[in-house]
C-alpha positions as CSV (number, residue, x, y, z in Angstrom):
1,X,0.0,0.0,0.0
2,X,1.3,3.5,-0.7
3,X,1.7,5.4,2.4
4,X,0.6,9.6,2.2
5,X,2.5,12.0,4.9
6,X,0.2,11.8,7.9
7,X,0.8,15.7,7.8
8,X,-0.7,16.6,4.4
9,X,-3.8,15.8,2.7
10,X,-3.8,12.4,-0.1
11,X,-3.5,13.3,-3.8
12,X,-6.9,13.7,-5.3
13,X,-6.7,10.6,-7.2
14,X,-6.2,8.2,-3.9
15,X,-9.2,10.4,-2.3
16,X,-12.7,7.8,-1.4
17,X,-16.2,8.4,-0.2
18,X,-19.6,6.1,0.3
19,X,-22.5,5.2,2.2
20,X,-23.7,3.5,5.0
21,X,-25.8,0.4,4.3
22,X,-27.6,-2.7,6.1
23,X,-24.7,-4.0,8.4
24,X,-21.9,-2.9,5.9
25,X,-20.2,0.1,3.7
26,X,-20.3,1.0,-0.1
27,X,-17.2,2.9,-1.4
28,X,-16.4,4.2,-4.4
29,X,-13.0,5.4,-5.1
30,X,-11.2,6.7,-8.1
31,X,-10.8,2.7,-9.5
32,X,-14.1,1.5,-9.3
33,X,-17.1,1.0,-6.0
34,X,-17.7,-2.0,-3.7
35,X,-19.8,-3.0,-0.8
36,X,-19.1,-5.1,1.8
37,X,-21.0,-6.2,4.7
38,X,-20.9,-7.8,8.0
39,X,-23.3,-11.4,7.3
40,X,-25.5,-12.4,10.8
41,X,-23.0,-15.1,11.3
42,X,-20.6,-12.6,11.7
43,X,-18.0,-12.8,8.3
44,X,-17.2,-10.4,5.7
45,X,-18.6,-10.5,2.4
46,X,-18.1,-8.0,-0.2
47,X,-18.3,-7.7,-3.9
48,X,-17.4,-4.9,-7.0
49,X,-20.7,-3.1,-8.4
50,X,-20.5,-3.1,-11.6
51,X,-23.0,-0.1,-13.6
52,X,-22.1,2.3,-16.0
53,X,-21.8,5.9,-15.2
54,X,-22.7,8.6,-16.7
55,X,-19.5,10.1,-16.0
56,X,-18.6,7.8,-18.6
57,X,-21.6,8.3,-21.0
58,X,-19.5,12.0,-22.4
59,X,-17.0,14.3,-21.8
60,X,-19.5,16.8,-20.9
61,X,-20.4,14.8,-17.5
62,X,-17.0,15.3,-16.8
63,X,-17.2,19.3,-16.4
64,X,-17.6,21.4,-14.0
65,X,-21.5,21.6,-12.7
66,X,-22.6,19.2,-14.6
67,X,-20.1,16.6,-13.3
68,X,-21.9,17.1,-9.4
69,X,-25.1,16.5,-11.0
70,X,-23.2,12.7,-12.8
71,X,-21.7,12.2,-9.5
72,X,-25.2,12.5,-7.2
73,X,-27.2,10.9,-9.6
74,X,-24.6,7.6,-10.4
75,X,-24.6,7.8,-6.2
76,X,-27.9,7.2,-6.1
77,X,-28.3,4.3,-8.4
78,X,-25.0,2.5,-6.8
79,X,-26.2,3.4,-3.5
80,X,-29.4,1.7,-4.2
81,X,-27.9,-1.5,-5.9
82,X,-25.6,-1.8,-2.4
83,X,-28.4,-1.4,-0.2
84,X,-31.0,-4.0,-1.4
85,X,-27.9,-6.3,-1.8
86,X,-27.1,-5.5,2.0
87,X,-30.7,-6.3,2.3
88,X,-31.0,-9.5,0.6
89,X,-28.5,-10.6,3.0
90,X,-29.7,-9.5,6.1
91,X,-33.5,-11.1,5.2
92,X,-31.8,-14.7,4.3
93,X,-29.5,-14.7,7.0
94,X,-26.8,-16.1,4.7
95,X,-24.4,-14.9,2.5
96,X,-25.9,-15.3,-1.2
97,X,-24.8,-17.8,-3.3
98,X,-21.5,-16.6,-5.8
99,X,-23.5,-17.0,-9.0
100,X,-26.4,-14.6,-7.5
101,X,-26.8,-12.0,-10.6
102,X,-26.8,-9.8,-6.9
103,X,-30.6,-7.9,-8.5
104,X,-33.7,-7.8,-6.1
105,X,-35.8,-10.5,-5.8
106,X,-38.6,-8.5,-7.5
107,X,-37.9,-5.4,-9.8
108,X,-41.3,-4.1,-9.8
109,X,-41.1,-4.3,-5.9
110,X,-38.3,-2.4,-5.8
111,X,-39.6,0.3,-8.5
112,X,-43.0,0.6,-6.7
113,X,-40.9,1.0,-3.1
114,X,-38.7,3.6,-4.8
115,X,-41.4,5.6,-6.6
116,X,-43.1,5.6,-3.3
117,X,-40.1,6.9,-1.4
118,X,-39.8,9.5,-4.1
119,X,-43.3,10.6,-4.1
120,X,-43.8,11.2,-0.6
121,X,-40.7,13.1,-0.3
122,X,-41.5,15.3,-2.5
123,X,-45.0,16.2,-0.8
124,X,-43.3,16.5,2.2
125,X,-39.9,18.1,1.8
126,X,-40.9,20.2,-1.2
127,X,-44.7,20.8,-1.6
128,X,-45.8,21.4,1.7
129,X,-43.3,23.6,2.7
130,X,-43.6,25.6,-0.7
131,X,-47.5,25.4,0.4
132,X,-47.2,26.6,3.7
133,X,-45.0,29.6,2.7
134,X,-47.5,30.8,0.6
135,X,-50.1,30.8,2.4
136,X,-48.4,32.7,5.4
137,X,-46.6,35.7,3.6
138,X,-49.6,35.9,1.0
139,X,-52.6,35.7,2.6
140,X,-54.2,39.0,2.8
141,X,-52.1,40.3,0.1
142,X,-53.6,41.6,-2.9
143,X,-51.2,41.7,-5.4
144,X,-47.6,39.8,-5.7
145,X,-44.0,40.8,-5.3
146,X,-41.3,39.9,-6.7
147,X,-39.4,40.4,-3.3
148,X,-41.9,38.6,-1.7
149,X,-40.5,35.5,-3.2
150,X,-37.1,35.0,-1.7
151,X,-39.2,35.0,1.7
152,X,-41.4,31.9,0.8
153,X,-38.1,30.3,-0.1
154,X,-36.5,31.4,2.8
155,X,-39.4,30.1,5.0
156,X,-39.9,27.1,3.1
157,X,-36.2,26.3,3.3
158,X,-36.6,26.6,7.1
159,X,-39.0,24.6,6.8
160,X,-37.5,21.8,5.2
161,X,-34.3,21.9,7.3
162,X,-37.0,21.7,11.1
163,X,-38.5,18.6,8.8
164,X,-35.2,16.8,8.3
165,X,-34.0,17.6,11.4
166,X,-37.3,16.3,13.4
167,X,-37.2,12.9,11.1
168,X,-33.3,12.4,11.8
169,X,-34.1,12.6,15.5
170,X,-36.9,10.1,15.4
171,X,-35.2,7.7,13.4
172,X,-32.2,7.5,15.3
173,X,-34.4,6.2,18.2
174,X,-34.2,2.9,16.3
175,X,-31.6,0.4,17.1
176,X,-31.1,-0.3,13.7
177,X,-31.0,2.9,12.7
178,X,-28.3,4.2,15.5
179,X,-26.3,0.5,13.5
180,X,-26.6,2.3,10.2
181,X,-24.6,5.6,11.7
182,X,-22.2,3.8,13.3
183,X,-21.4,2.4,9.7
184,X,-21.6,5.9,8.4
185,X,-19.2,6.5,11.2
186,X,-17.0,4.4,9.7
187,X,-17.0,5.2,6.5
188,X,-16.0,8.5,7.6
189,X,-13.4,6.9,10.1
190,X,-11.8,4.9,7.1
191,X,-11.5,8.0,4.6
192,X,-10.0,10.0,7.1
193,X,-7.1,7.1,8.0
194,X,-6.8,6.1,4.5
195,X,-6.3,9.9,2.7
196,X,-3.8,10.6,5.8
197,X,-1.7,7.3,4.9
198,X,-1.9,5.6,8.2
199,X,-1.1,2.0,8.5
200,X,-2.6,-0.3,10.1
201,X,-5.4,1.3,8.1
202,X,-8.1,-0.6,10.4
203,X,-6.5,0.0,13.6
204,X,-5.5,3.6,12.9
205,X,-9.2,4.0,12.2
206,X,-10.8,3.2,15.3
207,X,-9.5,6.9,16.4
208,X,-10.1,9.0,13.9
209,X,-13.4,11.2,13.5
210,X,-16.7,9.9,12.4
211,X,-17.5,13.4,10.8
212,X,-16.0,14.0,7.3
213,X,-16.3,17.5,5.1
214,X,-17.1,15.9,2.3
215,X,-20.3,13.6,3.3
216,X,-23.5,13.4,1.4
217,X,-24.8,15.2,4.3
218,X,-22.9,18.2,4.3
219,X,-24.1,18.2,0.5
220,X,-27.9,17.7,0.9
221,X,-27.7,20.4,3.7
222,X,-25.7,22.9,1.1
223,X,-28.5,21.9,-1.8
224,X,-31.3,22.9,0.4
225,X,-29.3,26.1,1.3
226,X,-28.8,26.6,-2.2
227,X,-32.4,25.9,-3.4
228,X,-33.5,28.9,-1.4
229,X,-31.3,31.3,-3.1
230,X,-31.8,29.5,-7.0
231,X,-35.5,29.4,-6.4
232,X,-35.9,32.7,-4.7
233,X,-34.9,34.5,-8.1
234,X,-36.5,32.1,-10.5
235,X,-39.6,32.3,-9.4
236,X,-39.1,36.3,-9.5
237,X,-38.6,36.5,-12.5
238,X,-41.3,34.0,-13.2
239,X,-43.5,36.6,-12.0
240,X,-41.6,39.3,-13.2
241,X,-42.3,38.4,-16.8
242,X,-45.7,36.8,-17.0
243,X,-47.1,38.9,-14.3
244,X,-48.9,36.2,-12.6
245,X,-48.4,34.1,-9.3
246,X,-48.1,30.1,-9.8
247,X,-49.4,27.6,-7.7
248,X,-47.0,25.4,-5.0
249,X,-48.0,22.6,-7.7
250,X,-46.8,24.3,-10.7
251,X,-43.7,26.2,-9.1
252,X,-42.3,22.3,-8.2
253,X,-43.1,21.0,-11.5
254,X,-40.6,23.4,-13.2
255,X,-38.2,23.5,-9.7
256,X,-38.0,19.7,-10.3
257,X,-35.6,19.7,-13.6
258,X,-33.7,22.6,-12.3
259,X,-32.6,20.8,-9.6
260,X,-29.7,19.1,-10.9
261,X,-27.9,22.6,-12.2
262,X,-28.8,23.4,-8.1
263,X,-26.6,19.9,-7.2
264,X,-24.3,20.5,-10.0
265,X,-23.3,24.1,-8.2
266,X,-23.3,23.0,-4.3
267,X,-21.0,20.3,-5.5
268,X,-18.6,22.6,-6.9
269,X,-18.6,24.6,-3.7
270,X,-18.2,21.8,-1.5
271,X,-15.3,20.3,-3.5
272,X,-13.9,24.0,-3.8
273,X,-14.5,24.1,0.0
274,X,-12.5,20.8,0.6
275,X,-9.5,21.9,-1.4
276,X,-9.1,25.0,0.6
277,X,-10.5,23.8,4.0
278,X,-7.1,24.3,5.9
279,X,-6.6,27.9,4.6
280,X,-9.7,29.3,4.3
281,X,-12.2,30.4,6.9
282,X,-15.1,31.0,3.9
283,X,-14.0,26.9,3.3
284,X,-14.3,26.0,7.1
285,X,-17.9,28.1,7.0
286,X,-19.4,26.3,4.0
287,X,-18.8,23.1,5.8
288,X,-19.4,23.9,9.3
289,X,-23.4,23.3,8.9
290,X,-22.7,20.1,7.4
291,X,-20.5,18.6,10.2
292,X,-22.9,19.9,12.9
293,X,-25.8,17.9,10.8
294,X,-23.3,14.9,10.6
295,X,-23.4,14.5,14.9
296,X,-27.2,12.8,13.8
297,X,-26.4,10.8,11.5
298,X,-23.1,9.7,12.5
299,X,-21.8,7.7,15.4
300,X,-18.6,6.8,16.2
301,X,-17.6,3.2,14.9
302,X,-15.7,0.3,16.9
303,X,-13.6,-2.0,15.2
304,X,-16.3,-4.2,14.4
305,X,-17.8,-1.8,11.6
306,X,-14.1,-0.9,10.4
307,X,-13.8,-3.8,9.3
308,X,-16.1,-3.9,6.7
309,X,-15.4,-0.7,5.5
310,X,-11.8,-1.2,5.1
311,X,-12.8,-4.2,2.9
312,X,-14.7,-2.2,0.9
313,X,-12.1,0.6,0.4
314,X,-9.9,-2.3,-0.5
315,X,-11.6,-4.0,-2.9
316,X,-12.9,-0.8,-4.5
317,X,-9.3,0.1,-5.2
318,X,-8.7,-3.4,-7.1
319,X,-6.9,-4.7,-3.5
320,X,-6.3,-8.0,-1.3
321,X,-8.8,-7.0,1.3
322,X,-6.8,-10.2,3.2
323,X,-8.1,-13.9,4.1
324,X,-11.0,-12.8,6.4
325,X,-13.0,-11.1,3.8
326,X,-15.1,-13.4,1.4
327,X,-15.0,-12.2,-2.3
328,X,-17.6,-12.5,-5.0
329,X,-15.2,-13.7,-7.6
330,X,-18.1,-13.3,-10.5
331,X,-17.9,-9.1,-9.5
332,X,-14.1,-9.6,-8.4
333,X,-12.0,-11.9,-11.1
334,X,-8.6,-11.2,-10.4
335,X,-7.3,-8.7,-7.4
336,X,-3.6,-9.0,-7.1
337,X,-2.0,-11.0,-5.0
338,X,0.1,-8.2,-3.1
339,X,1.0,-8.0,0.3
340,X,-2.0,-6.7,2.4
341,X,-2.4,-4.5,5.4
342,X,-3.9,-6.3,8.3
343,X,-7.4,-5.6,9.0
C-alpha cells in the first residue's frame, strides 16, 4: 500500500467516499465502487458493483456543474444497488450464493418501493413547505411581489431543514438505525485514515473522527441552502415576466428539472471548500453546517464496523482485502496477490 504523509492531505486521485448500508459500507474510489457487509454469522462478504456511469456516458459529465449532477445521480443508483444487496443478506440470514446475478428479488417491488419513497418526499420536503410559505406571507395580500418570493423560499427552506431535522431525530431512536450511523461513522473513520496514509489502516481508524467535510450530508444540507437562493430569483422572474403568481404545484413542476444545475453548483462549492478547507475560513464556514448535521447521523464506529469498511475501500481500489474477507469472484475476477495491510 502506498503510504501519504500523515501531515498533508492524499492526492486527489487516492481520495474515497460512500455510504452507510444494512450491516456494511459501499465505497467508491477513483478505480471502481464496492460494498461489503458484516453477514449475521458474523464474516465479511463484499463484492465490485458493476454499472455504467454517466461520467462515462461523455465528456460533458465530466465538467464542471454538470459533473456534481453525474456524480449524485450515479450515487444514487450505486447506493441503491448496495443497499437491497445488504438487504437480501440480512432477510436470508446467509451470504448469497457466488452465482447470485446480486438484482432484487422483485424489480417491480423495488420500483413501486422507490417511486413511493420519491413521491412522498417530495410532498413532504418540497410541496408542503412551498404550500405553507405561501399561504403565510400571501394571505391577505392583494397583489404579488417579486421580493416577496425570496421570503417563501427562505421560509420554506426553514421549513424543510426543522422537517429533516425532526425525522433524523426520530429515526435514530431505532436500534437499527443508530447501526446504520455507526457504519456511516465508519465510513468516515476509514476516509479519514486512509487519505492521511496511516497504517494499520483498520487500527489507525478506530481513532479517527466519524465526521468528514465531504459527506452526502454536508451536501444535501448545502442543496437545500442553495435551493432557497436558486429558487428565490427564479420564481421572481417567473412573475416578473408573466405577471402572474403560480401555484405550490406548478412552481415544483418546473423546480423539479432545475434541480440538478442546483446539485451541479453545491457540488462545486463543497469540493472547492475541501481543497481550501485548511486555509480558508469561507471553506471552514461552508462546511461547518454540514459537520454539525453529521453529529445525527453519525456515530462513532468500533472496530467491528471498520472492518467492513476497510474491505470495501480495499476491494474498491482493485486490493487483497486479506483472508477474512469473502469475495464475490463473479464481481471480483482477479485482485492482485500483493502483500495486504492487516485488517
Amino acid at each position: 500500500m502506498k503510504d501519504f504523509p500523515a501531515t498533508e492531505n492524499a492526492p486527489e486521485e487516492s481520495k474515497a467516499g460512500g455510504q452507510a448500508v444494512i450491516e456494511g459500507v459501499m465505497m467508491r474510489s477513483p478505480v471502481s465502487t464496492a460494498v461489503a457487509v458484516r453477514t449475521p454469522e458474523g464474516s465479511i462478504i463484499a463484492r465490485k458493483l458493476e454499472m455504467k456511469e454517466l461520467k462515462d456516458c461523455g465528456t460533458i459529465w465530466k465538467k464542471p456543474v454538470f459533473r456534481g449532477a453525474a456524480t449524485l445521480i450515479d450515487t444514487l443508483r450505486l447506493g441503491i444497488a448496495a443497499l437491497n444487496w445488504s438487504a437480501e443478506i440480512a432477510e436470508d440470514h446467509s451470504a448469497p450464493d457466488k452465482k447470485s446475478s446480486g438484482k432484487g428479488k422483485s424489480g417491480a417491488a423495488t420500483f413501486l418501493t422507490t417511486a413511493f419513497a420519491f413521491t412522498l418526499a417530495i410532498l413532504l420536503f418540497a410541496w408542503l413547505p412551498l404550500q405553507c410559505s405561501k399561504w403565510i406571507l400571501e394571505s391577505g395580500s392583494s397583489s404579488v411581489q417579486t421580493g416577496q418570493q425570496f421570503g417563501i423560499h427562505i421560509l420554506a427552506g426553514l421549513f424543510r431543514i426543522i422537517a429533516f431535522l425532526l425525522y433524523l431525530g426520530a429515526i435514530s431512536f431505532m436500534p437499527e438505525i443508530r447501526r446504520l450511523f455507526r457504519y456511516h461513522g465508519a465510513e468516515h473513520q476509514t476516509i479519514h485514515a486512509w487519505e492521511k496514509g496511516l497504517s494499520p489502516l483498520a487500527e489507525m481508524a478506530v481513532d479517527q473522527s466519524p465526521l468528514h467535510q465531504r459527506c452526502g450530508t454536508s451536501f444535501l444540507l448545502l442543496v437545500m441552502l442553495g435551493t432557497v437562493i436558486f429558487y428565490g430569483i427564479f420564481d421572481s422572474l417567473v412573475i416578473l415576466l408573466t405577471g402572474s403568481n403560480p401555484s405550490a404545484l406548478i412552481r415544483i413542476l418546473y423546480h423539479l428539472p432545475l434541480i440538478p444545475l442546483v446539485m451541479g453548483l453545491s457540488y462545486e462549492l463543497l469540493k472547492l471548500a475541501d481543497k481550501h478547507l485548511e486555509t480558508s475560513a469561507i471553506a471552514k464556514a461552508v462546511t461547518a453546517p454540514g459537520l454539525l448535521l453529521q453529529k445525527l447521523t453519525t456515530r462513532k464506529a468500533g472496530i467491528q464496523e471498520i472492518e467492513v469498511a476497510v474491505a470495501s475501500l480495499f476491494v474498491s481500489l482493485g486490493r487483497n482485502p486479506g483472508p477474512d474477507v469473502e469475495i464475490l469472484t463473479r464481481d471480483v475476477e482477479h485482485l492482485p496477490e500483493e502483500e495486504h495491510e492487516d485488517i
